[in-house]
Every structure is written in C-alpha cells, then in structure tokens.
C-alpha positions as CSV (number, residue, x, y, z in Angstrom):
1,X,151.5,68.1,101.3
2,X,151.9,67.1,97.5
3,X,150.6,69.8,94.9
4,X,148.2,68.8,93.0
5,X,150.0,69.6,89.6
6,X,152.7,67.3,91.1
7,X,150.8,64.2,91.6
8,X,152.4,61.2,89.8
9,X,149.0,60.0,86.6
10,X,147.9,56.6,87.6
11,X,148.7,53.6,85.3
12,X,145.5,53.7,83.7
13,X,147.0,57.4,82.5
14,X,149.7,56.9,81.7
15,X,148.4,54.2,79.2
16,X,145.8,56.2,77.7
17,X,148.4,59.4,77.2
18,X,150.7,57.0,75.9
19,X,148.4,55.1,73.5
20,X,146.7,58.6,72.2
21,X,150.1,60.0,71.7
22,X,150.8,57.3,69.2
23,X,147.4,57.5,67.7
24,X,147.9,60.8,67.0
25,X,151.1,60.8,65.9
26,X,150.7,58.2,63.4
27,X,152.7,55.6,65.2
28,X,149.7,53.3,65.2
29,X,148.0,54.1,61.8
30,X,144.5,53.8,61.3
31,X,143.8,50.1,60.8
32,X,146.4,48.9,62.7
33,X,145.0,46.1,65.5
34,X,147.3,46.7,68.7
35,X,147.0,44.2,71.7
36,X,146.3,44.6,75.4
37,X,149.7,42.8,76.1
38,X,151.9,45.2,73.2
39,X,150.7,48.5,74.8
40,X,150.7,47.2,78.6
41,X,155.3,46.3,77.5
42,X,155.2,49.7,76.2
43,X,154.0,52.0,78.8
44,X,155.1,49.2,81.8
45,X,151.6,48.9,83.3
46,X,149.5,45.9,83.9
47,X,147.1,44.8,81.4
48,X,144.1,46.0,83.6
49,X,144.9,50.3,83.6
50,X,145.3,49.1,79.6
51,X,142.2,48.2,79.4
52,X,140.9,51.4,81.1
53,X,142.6,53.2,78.7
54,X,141.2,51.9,76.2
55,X,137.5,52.2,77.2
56,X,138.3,55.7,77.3
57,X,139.4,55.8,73.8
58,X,136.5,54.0,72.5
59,X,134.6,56.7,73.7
60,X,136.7,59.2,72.2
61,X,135.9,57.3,68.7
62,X,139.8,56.6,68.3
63,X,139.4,52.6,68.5
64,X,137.2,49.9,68.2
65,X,137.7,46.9,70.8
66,X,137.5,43.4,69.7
67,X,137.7,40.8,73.2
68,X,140.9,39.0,73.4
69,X,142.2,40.0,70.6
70,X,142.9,43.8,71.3
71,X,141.9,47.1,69.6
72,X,141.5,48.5,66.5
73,X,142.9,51.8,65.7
74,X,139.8,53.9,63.4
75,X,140.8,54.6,60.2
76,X,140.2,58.5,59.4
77,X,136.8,58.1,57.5
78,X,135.9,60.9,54.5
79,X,133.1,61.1,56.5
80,X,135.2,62.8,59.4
81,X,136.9,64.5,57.1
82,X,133.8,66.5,55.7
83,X,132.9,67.1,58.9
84,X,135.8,68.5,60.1
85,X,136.2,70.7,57.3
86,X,132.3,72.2,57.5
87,X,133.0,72.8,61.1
88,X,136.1,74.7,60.8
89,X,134.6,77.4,58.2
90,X,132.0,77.7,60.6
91,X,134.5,78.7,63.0
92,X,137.4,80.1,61.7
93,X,135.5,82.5,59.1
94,X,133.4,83.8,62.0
95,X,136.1,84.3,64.1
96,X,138.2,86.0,61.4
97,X,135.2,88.3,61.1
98,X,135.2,89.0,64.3
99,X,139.2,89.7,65.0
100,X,139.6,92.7,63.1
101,X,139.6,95.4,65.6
102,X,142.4,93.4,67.9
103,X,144.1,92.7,64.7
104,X,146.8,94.6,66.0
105,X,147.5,92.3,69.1
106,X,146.4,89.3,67.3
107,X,149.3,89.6,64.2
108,X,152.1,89.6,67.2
109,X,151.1,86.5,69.0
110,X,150.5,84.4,65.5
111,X,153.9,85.7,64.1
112,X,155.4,84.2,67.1
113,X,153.4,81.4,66.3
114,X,154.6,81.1,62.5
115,X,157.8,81.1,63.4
116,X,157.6,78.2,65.7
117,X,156.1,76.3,62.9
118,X,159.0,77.6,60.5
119,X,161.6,76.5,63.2
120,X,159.9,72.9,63.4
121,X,159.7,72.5,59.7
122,X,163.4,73.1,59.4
123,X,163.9,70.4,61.7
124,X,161.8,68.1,60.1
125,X,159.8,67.8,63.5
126,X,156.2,66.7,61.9
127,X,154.5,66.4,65.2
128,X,155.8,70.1,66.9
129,X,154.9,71.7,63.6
130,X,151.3,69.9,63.2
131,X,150.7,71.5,67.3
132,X,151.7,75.0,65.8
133,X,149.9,74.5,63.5
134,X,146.6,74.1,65.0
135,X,148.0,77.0,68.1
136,X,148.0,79.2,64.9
137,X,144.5,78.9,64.0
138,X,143.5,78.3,67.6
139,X,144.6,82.1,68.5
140,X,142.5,83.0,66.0
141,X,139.5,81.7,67.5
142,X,140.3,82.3,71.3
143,X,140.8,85.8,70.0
144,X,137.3,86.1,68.3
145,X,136.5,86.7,72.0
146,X,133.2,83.8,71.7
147,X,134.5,81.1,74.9
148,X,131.7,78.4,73.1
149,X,133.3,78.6,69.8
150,X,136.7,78.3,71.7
151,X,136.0,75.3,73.3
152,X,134.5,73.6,70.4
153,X,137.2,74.1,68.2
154,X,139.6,73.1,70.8
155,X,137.5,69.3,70.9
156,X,138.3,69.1,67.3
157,X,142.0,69.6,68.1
158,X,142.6,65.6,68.1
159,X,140.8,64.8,65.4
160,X,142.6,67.9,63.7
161,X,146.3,66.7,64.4
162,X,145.5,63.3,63.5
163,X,144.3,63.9,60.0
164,X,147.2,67.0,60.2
165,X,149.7,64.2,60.6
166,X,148.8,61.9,58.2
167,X,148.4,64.7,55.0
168,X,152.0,66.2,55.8
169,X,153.7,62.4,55.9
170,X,151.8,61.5,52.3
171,X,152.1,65.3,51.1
172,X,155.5,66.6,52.1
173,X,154.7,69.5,50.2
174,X,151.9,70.5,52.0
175,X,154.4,72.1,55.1
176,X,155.1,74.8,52.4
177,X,151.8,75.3,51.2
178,X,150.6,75.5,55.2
179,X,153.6,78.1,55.9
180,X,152.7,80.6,52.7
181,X,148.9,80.4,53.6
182,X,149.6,81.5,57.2
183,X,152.3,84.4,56.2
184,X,149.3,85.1,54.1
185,X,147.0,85.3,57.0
186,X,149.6,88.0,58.7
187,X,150.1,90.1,55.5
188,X,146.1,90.7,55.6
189,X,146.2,91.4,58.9
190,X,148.9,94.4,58.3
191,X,146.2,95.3,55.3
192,X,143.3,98.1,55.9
193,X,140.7,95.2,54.1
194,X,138.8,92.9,56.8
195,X,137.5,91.1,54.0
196,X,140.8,90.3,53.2
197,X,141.8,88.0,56.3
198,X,138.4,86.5,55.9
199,X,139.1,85.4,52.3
200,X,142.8,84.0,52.6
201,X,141.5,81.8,56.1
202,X,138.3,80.5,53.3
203,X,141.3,79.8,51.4
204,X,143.6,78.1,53.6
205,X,140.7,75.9,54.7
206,X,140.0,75.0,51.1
207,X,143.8,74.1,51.0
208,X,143.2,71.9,53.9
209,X,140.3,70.3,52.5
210,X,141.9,68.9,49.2
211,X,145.1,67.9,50.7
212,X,142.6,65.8,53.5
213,X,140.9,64.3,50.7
214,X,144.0,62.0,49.6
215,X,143.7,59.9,53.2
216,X,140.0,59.0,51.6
C-alpha cells in the first residue's frame, strides 16, 4: 500500500505550489498579469488544475482573476503592511515576555537558527535566508508556549516572506541590519534583564517596519 506522505500532489498542486513559490519569491512581482496558458507550460499541467490553483489563491488574497485574460498578481498594499506590522508586536513582544524562564533552551535552537541565516547570506541565497528568517522569530513564539498565538503567526508566514523578499532585493543592506538585530536578540538572552530581550525584538520590529515602508 502507498504511504500517505508518498502519494504523488495532483496537477491542481502541483500548480498552486508552483505558482505560490513564485509569488513569494518575487518571480512574479506584484502587478504582474500571468496567463492560464504561461503557468499551465510551466508546471506541465492542463489549463483546468491551473485554474484550480488559482481559485485557491484568490482566496488566499495573493491574485485577482480577470476571465480570459489570466490573473493578477496583488501588489503588497501599505495597508498589509500596517497590518502586518501591528500584528507582529502583538505577538512577538508577548511572546518575548513570556520566554524568559526557557531562555536557556530557547538561545541554543535560535543560534542554530542565526547561523543558517548567516550561511545563506554568504551565499547570496535571498529565499533560504528570508525562511530563516521568519524560523527565527517563529521559535520565539512556538516557545512562548501559547499554540493560538503560534498558529496565527504561522498564517502570517506568506504574507511575511513575501514582503521579506521584496525589502532585501530593494534594500540589500537590510540582510546586515536583520543579522545584528537577531545576534542582538541572543546577547539579551545570555543577559540577567528580561526587559532587555523585550526591548531589542520592539526594536527589530521597528527595523522591519521602516525598511517595509519603501515597497509603499
């Protein structure tokens, strides 16, 4: 009998991973107007599962279908963007309150984390370092022990490395800025002041929130 982990994703999958991937990644900007026929070449699916896929991303707020002429891929909108940032102090700062007594445990796993975003920065891999990135601060929150918080954040997670994406291609300076902030993170966790952690996360998300606001 075939596992279930093993089961080959149907076309209309394979589309929509494909098509997300790209959206994500930049490869279709916002703006851009892909058709049914240019994504159905690329993933070698029939236009039909393409058109599935694309429901399902409509839904997701990721494009905006036009008939017979194809999909638009949404802009990121300052909107978002606000919104975004309000709901990641409302996260991360309570999670960071919350950490401090597994602060120990916690400083391990996101130094192993750091460093994969160190290693993908030397590489100039933009995409592996954005998901580091976001596994950083995730940790954070899983480890704030709150599994409603957790899964919240995690939804935010495309919208996250979308915008991510986009600020470190037009700000290639931000990748240094992200790396200090987060060593930053680790030094106040080695520290004896909770307050400490709580301030340089406020601070990192302030960071975040001027470097978003040059894709308004």
């Amino acid at each position: 009998m075939t596992h279930p982990s093993r089961v080959a994703p149907s076309a209309a999958e394979r589309a929509y991973r494909h098509l997300k991937q790209a959206i994500l990644e930049q490869v279709y900007p916002g703006g851009q107007l892909v058709s049914e026929g240019e994504i159905a070449e690329a993933t070698g699916v029939s236009r039909t599962p393409v058109r599935e896929a694309l429901l399902r991303l409509e839904t997701e707020g990721l494009v905006k279908l036009y008939p017979k002429r194809g999909a638009l891929i949404r802009p990121v909108s300052a909107r978002e963007i606000a919104d975004v940032i309000e709901a990641r102090r409302l996260v991360e700062l309570h999670a960071a309150d919350r950490v401090w007594p597994r602060r120990a445990e916690l400083r391990a796993d996101l130094a192993r984390r750091l460093d994969e975003m160190r290693r993908a920065h030397a590489a100039g891999d933009i995409t592996t370092l954005m998901a580091a990135d976001r596994s950083f601060h995730a940790a954070v929150v899983e480890a704030a022990g709150n599994e409603i918080l957790a899964e919240l954040y995690h939804r935010l997670r495309d919208r996250q490395l979308r915008m991510g994406e986009a600020s470190f291609r037009l700000s290639p300076g931000w990748a240094e800025v992200a790396l200090t902030e987060h060593a930053g993170q680790l030094a106040a966790l080695d520290g004896d002041d909770p307050q400490a952690l709580h301030d340089a996360v406020a601070a990192h998300i302030d960071t975040a929130a001027r470097m978003l606001g040059t894709l308004r």
